[in-house]
PDB file of N, CA, C and O in Angstrom:
ATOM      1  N   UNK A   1       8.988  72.530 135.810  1.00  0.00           N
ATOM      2  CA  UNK A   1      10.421  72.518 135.530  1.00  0.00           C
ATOM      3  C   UNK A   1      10.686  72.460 134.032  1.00  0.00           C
ATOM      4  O   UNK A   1      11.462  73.229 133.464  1.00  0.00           O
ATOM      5  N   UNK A   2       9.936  71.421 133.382  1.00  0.00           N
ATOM      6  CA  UNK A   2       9.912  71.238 131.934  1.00  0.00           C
ATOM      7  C   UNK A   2       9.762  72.391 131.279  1.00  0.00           C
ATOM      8  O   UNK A   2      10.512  72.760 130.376  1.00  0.00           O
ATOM      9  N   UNK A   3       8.593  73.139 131.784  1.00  0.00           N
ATOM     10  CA  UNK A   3       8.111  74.427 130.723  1.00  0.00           C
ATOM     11  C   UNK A   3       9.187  75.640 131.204  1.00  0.00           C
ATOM     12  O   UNK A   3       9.044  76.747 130.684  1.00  0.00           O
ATOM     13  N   UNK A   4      10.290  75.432 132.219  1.00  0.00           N
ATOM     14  CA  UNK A   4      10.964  76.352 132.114  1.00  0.00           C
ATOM     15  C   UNK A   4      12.283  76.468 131.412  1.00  0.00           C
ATOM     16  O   UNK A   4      12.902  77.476 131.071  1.00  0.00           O
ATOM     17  N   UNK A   5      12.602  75.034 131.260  1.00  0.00           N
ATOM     18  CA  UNK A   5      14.018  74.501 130.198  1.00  0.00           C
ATOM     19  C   UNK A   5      13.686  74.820 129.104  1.00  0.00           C
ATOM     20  O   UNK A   5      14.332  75.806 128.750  1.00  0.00           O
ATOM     21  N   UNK A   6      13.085  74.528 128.462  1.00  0.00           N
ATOM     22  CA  UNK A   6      12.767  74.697 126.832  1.00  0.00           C
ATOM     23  C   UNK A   6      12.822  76.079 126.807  1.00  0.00           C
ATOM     24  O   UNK A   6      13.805  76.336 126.111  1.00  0.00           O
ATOM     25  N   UNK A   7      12.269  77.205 127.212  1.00  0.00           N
ATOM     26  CA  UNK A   7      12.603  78.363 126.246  1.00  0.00           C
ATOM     27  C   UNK A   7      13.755  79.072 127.113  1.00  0.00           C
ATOM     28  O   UNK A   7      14.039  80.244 126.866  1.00  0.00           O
ATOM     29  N   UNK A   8      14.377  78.409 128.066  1.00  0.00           N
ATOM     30  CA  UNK A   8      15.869  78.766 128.248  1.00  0.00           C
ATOM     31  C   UNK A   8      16.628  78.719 127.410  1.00  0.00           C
ATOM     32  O   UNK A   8      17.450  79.579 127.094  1.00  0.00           O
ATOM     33  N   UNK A   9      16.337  77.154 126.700  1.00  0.00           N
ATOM     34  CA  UNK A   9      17.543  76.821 125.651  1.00  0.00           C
ATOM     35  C   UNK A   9      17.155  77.275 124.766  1.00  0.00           C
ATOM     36  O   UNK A   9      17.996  77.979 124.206  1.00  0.00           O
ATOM     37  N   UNK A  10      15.880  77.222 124.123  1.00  0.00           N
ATOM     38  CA  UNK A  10      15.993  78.202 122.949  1.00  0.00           C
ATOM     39  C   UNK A  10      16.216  79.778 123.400  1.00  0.00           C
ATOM     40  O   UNK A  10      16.989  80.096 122.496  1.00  0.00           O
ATOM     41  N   UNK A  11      16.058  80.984 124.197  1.00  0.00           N
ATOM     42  CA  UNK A  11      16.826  81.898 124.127  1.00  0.00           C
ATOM     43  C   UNK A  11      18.324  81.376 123.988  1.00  0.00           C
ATOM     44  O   UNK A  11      18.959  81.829 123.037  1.00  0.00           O
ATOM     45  N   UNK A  12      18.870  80.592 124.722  1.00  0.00           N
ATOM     46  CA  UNK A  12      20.435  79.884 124.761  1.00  0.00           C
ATOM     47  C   UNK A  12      21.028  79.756 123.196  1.00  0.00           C
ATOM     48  O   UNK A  12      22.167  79.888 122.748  1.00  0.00           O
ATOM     49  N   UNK A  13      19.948  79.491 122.669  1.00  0.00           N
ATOM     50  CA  UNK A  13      20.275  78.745 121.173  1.00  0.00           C
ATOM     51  C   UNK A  13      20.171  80.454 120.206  1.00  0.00           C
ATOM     52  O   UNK A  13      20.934  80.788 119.300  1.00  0.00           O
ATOM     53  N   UNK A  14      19.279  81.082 120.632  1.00  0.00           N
ATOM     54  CA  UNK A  14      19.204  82.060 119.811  1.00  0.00           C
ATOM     55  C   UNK A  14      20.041  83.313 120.192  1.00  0.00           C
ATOM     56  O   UNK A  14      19.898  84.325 119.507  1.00  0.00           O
ATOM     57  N   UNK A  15      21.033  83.312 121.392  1.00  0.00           N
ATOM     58  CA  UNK A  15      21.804  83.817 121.596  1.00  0.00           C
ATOM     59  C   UNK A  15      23.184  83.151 121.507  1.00  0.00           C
ATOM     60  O   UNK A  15      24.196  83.707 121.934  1.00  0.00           O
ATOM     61  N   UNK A  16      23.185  82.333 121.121  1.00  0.00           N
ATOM     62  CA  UNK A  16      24.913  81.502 120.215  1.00  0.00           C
ATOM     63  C   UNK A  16      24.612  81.914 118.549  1.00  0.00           C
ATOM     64  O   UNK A  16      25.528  82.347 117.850  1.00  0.00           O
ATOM     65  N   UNK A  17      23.351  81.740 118.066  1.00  0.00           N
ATOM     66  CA  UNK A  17      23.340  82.056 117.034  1.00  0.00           C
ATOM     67  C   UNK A  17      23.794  83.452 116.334  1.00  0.00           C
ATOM     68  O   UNK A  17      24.462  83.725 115.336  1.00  0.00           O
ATOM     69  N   UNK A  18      22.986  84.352 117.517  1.00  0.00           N
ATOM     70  CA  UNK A  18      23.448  85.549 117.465  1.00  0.00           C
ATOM     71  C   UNK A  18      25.197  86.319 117.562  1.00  0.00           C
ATOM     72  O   UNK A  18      25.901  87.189 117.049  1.00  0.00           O
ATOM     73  N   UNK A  19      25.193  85.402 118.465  1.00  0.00           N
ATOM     74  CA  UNK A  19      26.939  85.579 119.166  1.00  0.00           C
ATOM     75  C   UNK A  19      27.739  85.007 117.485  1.00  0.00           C
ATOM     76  O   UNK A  19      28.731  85.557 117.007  1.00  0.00           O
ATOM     77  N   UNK A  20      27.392  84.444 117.179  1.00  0.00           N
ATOM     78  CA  UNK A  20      28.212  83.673 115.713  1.00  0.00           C
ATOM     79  C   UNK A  20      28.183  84.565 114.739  1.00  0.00           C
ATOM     80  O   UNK A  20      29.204  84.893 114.134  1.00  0.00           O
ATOM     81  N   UNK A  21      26.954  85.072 114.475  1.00  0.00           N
ATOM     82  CA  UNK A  21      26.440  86.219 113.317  1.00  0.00           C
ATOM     83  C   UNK A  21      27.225  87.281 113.720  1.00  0.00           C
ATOM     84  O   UNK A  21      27.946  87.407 112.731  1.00  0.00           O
ATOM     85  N   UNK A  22      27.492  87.932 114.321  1.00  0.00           N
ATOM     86  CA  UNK A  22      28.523  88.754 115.177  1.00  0.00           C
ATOM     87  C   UNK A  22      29.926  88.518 114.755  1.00  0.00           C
ATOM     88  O   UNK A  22      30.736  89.240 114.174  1.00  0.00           O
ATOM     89  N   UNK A  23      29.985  87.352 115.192  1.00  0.00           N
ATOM     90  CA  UNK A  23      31.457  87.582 115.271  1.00  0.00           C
ATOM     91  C   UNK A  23      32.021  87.312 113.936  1.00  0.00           C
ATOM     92  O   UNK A  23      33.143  87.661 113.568  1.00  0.00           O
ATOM     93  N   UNK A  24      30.825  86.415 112.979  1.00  0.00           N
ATOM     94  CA  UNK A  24      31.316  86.574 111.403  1.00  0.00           C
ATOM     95  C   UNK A  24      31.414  87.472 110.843  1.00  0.00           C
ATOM     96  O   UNK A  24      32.198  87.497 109.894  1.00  0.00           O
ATOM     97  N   UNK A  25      30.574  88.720 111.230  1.00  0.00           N
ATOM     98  CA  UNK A  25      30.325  90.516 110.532  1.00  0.00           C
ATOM     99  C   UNK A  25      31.637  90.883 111.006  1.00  0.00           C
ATOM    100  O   UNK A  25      32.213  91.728 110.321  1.00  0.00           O
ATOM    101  N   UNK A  26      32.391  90.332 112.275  1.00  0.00           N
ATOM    102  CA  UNK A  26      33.127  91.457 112.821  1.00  0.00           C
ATOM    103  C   UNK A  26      34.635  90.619 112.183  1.00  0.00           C
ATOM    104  O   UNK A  26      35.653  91.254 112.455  1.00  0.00           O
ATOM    105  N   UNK A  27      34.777  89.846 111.717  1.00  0.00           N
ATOM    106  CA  UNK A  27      35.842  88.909 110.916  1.00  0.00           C
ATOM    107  C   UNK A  27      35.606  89.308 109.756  1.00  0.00           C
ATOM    108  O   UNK A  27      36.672  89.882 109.533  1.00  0.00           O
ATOM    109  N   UNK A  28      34.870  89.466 108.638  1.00  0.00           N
ATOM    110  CA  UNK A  28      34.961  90.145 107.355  1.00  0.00           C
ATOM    111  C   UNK A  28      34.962  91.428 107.959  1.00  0.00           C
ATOM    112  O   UNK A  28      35.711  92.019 107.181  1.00  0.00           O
ATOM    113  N   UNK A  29      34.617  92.303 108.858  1.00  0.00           N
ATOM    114  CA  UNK A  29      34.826  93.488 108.772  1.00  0.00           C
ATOM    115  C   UNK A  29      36.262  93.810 108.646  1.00  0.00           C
ATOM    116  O   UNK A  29      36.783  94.485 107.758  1.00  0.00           O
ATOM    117  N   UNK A  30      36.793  93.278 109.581  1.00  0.00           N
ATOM    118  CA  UNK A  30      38.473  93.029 110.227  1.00  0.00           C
ATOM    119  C   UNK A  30      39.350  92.835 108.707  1.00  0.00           C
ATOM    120  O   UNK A  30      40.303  93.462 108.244  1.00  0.00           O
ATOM    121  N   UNK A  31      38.579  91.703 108.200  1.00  0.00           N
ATOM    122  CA  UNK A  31      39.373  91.029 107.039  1.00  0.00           C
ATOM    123  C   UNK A  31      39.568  92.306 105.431  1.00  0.00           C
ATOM    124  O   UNK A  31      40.513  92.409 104.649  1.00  0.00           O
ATOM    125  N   UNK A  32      38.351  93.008 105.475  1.00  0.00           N
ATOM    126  CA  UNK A  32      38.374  94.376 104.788  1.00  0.00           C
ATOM    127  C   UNK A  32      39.810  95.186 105.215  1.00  0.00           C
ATOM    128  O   UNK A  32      40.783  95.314 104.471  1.00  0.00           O
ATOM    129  N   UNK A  33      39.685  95.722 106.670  1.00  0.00           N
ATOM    130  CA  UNK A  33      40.183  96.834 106.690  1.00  0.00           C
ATOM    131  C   UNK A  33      41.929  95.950 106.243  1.00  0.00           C
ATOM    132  O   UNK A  33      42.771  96.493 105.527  1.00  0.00           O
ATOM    133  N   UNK A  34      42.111  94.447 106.926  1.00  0.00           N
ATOM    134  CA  UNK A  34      43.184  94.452 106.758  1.00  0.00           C
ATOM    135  C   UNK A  34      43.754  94.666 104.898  1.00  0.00           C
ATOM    136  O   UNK A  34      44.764  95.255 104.514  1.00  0.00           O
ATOM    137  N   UNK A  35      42.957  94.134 104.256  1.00  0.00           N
ATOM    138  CA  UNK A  35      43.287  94.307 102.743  1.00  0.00           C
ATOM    139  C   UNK A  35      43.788  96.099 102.047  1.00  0.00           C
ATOM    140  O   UNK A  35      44.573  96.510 101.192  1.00  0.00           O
ATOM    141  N   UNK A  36      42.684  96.794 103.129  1.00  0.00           N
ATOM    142  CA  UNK A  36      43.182  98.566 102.533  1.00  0.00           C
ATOM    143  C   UNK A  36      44.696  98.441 103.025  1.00  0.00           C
ATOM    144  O   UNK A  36      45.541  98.620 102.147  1.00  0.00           O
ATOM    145  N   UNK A  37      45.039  98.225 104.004  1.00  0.00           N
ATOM    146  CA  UNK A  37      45.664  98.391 104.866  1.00  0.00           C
ATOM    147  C   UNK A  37      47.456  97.458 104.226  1.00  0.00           C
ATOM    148  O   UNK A  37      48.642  97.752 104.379  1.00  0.00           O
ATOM    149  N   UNK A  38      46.816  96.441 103.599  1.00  0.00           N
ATOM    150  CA  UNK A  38      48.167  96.042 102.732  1.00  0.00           C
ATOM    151  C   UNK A  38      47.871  96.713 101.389  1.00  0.00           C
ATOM    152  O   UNK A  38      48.897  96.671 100.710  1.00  0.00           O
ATOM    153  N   UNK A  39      47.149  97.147 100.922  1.00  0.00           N
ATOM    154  CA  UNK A  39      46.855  97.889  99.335  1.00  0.00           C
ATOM    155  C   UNK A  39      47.822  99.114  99.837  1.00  0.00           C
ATOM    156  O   UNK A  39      48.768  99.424  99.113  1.00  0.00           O
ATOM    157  N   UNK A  40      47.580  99.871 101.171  1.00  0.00           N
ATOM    158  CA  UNK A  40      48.352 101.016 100.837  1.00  0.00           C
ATOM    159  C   UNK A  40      49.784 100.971 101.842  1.00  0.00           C
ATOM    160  O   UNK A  40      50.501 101.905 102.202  1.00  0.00           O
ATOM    161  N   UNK A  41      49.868  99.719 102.088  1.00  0.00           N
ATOM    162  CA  UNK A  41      51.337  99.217 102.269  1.00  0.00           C
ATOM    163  C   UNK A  41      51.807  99.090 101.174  1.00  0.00           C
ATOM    164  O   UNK A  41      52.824  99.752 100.968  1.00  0.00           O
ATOM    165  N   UNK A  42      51.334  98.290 100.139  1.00  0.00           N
ATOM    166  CA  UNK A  42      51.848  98.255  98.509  1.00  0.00           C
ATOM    167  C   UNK A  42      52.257  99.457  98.192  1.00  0.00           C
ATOM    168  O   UNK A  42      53.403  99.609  97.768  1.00  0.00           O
ATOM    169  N   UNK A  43      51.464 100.433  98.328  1.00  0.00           N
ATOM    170  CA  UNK A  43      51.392 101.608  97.593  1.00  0.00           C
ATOM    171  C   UNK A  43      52.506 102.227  98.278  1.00  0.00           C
ATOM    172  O   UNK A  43      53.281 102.678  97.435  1.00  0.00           O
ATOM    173  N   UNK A  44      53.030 102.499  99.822  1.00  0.00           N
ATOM    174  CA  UNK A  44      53.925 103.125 100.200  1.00  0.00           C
ATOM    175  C   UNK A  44      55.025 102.348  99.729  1.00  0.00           C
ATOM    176  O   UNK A  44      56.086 102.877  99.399  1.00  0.00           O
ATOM    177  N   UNK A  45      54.810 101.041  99.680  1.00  0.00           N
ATOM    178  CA  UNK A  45      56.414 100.594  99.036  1.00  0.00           C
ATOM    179  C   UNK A  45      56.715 100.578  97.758  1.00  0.00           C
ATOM    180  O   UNK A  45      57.685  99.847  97.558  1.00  0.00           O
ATOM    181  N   UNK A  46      56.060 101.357  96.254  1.00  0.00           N
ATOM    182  CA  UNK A  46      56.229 101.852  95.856  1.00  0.00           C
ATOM    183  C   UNK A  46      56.647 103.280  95.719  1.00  0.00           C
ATOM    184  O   UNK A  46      57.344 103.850  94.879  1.00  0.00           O
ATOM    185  N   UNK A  47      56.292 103.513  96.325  1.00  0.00           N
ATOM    186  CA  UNK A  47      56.706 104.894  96.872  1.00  0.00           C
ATOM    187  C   UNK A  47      57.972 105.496  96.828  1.00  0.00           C
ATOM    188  O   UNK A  47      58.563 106.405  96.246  1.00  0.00           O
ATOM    189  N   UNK A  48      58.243 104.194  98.098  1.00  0.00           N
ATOM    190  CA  UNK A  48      59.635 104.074  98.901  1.00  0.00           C
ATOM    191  C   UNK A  48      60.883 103.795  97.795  1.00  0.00           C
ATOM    192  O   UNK A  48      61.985 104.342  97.847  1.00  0.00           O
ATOM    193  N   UNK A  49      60.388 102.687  96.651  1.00  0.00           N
ATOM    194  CA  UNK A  49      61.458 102.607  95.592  1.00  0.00           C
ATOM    195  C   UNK A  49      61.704 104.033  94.537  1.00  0.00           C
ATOM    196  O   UNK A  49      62.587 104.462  93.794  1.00  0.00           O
ATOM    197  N   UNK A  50      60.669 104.335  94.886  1.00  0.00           N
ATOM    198  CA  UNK A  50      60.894 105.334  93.687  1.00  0.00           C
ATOM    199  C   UNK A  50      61.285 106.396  94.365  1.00  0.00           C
ATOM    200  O   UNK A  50      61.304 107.341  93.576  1.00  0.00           O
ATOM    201  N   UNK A  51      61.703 106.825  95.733  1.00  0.00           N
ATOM    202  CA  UNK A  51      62.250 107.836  96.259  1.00  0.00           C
ATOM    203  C   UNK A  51      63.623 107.325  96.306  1.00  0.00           C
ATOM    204  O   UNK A  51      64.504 108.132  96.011  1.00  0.00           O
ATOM    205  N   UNK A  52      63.946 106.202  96.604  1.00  0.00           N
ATOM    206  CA  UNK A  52      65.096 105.893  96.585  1.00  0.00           C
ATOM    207  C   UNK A  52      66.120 105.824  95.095  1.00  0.00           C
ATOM    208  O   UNK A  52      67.280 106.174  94.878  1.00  0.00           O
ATOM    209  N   UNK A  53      65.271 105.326  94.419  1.00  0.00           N
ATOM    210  CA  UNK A  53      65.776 105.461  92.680  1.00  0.00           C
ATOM    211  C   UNK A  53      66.185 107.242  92.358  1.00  0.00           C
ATOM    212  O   UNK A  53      67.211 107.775  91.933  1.00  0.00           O
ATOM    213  N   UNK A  54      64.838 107.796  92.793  1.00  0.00           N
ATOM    214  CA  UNK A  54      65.322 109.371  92.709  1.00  0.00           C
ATOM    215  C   UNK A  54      66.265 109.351  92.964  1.00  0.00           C
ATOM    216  O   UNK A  54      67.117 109.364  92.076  1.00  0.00           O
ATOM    217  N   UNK A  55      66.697 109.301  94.578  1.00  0.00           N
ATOM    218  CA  UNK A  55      67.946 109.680  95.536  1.00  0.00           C
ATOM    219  C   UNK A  55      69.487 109.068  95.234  1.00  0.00           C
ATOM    220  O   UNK A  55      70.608 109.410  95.609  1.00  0.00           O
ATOM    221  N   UNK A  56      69.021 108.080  94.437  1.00  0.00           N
ATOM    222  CA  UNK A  56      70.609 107.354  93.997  1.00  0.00           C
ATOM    223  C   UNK A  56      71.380 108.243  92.781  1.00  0.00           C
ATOM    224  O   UNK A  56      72.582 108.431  92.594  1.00  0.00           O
ATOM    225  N   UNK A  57      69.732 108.896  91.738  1.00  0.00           N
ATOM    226  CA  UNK A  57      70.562 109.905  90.828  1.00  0.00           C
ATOM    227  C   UNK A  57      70.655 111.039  91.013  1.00  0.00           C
ATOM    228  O   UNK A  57      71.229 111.751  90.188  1.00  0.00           O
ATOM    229  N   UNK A  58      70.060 111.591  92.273  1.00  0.00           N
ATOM    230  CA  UNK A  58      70.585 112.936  92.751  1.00  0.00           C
ATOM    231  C   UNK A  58      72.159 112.665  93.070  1.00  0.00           C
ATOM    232  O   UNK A  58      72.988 113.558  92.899  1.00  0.00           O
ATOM    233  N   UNK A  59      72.433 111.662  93.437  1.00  0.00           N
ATOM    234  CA  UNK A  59      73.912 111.608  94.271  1.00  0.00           C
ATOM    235  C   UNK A  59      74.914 111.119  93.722  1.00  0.00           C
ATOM    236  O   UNK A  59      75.976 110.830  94.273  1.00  0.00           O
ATOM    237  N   UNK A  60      74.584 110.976  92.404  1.00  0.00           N
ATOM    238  CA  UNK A  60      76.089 110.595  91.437  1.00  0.00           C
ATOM    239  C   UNK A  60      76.693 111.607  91.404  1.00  0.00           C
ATOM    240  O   UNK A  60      76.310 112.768  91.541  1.00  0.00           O
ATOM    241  N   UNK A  61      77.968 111.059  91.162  1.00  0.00           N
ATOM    242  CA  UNK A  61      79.099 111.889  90.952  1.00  0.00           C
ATOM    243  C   UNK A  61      78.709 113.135  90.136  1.00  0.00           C
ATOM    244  O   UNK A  61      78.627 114.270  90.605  1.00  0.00           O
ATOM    245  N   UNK A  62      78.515 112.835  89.051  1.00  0.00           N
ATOM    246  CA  UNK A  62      78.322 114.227  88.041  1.00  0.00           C
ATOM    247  C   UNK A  62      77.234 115.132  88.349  1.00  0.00           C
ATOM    248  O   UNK A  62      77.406 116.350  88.310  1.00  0.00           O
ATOM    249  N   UNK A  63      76.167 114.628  88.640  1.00  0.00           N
ATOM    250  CA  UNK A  63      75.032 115.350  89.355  1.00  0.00           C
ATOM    251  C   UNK A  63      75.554 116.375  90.565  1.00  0.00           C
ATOM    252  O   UNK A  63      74.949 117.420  90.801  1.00  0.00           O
ATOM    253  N   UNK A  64      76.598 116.014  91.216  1.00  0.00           N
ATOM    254  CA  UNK A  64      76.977 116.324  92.560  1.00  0.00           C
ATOM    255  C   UNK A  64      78.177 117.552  92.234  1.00  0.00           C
ATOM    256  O   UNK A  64      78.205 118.626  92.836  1.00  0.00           O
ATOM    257  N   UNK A  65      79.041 117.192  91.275  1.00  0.00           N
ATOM    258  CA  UNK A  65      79.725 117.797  90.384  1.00  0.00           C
ATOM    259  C   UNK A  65      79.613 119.196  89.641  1.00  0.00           C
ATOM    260  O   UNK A  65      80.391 120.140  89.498  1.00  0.00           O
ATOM    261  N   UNK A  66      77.958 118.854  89.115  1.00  0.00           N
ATOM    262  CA  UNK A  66      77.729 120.120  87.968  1.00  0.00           C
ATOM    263  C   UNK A  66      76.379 120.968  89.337  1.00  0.00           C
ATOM    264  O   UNK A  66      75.806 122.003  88.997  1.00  0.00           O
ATOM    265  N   UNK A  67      76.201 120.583  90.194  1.00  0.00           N
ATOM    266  CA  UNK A  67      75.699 121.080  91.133  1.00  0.00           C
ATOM    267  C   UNK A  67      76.734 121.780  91.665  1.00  0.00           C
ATOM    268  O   UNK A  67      76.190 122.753  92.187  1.00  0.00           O
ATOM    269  N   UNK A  68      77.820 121.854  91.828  1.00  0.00           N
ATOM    270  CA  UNK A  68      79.097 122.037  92.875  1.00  0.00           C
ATOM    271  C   UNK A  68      79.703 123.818  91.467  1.00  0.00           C
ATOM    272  O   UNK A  68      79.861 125.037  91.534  1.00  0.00           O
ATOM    273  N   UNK A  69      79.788 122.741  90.505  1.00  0.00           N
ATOM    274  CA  UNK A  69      79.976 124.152  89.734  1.00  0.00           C
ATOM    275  C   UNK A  69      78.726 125.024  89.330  1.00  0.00           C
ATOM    276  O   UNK A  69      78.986 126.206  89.557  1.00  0.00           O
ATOM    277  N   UNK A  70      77.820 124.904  88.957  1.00  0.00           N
ATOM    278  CA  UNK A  70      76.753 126.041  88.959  1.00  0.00           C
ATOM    279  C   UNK A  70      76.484 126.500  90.106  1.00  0.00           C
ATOM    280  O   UNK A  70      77.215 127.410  90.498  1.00  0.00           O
ATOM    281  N   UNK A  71      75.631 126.144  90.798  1.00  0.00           N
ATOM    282  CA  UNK A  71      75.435 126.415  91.982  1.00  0.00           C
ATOM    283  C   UNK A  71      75.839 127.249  93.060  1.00  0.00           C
ATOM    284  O   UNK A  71      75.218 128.047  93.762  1.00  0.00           O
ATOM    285  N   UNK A  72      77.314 126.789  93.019  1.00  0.00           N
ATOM    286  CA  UNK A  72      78.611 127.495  94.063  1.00  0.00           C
ATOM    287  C   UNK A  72      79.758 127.988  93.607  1.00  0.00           C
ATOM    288  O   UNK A  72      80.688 128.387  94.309  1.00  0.00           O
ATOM    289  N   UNK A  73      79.696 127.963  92.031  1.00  0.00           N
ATOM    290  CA  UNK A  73      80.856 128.486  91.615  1.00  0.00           C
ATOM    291  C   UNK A  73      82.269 127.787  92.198  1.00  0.00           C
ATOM    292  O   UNK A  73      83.289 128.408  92.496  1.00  0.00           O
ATOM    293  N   UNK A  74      82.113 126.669  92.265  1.00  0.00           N
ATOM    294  CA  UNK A  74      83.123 125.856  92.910  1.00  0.00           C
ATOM    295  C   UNK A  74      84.077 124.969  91.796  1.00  0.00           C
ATOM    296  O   UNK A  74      83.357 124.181  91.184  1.00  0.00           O
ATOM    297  N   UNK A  75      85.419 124.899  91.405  1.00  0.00           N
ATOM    298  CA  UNK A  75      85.978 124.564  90.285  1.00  0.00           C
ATOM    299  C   UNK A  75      87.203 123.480  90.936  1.00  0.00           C
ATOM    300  O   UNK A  75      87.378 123.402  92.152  1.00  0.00           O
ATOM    301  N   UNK A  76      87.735 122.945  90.280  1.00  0.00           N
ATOM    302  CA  UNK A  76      89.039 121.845  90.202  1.00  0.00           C
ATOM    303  C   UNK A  76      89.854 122.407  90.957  1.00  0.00           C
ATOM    304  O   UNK A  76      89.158 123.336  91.367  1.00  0.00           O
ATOM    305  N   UNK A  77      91.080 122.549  91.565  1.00  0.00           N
ATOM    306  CA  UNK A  77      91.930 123.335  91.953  1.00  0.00           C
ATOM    307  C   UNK A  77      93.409 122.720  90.956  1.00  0.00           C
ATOM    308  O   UNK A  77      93.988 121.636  90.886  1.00  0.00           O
ATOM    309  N   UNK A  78      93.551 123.777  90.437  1.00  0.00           N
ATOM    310  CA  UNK A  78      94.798 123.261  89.996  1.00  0.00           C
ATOM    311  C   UNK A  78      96.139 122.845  90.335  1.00  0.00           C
ATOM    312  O   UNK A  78      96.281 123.511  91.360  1.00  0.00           O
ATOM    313  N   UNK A  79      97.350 122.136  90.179  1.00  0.00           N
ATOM    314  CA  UNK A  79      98.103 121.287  90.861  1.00  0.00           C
ATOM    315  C   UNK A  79      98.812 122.477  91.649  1.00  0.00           C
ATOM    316  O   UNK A  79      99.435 122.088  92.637  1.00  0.00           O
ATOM    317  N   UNK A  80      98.849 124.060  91.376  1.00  0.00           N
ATOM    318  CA  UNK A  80      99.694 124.955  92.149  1.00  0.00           C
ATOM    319  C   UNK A  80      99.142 125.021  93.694  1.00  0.00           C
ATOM    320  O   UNK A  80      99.735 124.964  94.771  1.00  0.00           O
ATOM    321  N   UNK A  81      97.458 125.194  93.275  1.00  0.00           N
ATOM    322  CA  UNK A  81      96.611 125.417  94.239  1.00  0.00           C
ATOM    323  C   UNK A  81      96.578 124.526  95.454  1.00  0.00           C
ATOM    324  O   UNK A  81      95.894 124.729  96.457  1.00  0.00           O
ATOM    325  N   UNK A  82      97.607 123.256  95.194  1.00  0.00           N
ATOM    326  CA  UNK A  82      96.793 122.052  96.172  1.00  0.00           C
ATOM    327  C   UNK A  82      98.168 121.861  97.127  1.00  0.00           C
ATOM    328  O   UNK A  82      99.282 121.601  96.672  1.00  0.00           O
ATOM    329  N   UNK A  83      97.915 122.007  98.236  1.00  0.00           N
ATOM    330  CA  UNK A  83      99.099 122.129  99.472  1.00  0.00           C
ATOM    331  C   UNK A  83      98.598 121.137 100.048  1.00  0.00           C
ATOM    332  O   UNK A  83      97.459 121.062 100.510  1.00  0.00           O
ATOM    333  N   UNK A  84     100.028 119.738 100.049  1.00  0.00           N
ATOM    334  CA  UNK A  84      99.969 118.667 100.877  1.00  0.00           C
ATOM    335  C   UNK A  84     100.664 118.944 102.460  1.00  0.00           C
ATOM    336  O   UNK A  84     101.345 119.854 102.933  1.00  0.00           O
ATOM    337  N   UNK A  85     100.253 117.994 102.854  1.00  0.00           N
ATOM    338  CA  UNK A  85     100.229 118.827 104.624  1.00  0.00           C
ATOM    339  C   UNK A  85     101.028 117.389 105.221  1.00  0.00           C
ATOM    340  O   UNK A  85     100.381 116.355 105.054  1.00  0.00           O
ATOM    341  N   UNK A  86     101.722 117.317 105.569  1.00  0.00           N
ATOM    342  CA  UNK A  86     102.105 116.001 106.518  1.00  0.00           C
ATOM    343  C   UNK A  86     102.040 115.580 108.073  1.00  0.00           C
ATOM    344  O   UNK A  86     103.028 115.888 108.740  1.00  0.00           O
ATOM    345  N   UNK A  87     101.274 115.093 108.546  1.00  0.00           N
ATOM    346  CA  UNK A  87     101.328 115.118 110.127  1.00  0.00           C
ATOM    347  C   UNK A  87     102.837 114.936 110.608  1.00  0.00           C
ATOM    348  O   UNK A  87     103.105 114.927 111.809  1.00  0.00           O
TER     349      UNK A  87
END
């Protein structure tokens, strides 16, 4: 009985050891990918500001304006031109 406990528990022992070594490789592995994974979260939210910074000066007034006249040949209407309508 004796000589069959002992190298139970040591396989037992050398398979927790194993099971641990494991699951520490697979926790820094994990812990890697999560770091790319906020690096190019960083990176898209830079991104994201600087598309939005673009997009705020595409859409000013004057931008929108001198787009409206080059572009489309589109001008002021003058006060003859402008017919108020009343419901």
């Amino acid at each position: 009985m004796r000589k069959l406990i002992i190298p139970l528990l040591l396989m037992a022992t050398v398979a927790t050891a194993m099971s641990a070594a494991y699951a520490r490789h697979q926790s820094r592995k994990l812990f890697v990918e999560l770091q790319a994974l906020e690096t190019a979260r960083d990176a898209m939210n830079v991104e994201w500001g600087q598309l939005q910074l673009e997009q705020s000066t595409h859409t000013t007034h004057g931008k929108v304006e001198d787009a409206a006249r080059k572009r489309l040949s589109m001008h002021i209407p003058t006060p003859e031109q402008v017919t108020i309508l009343r419901p």
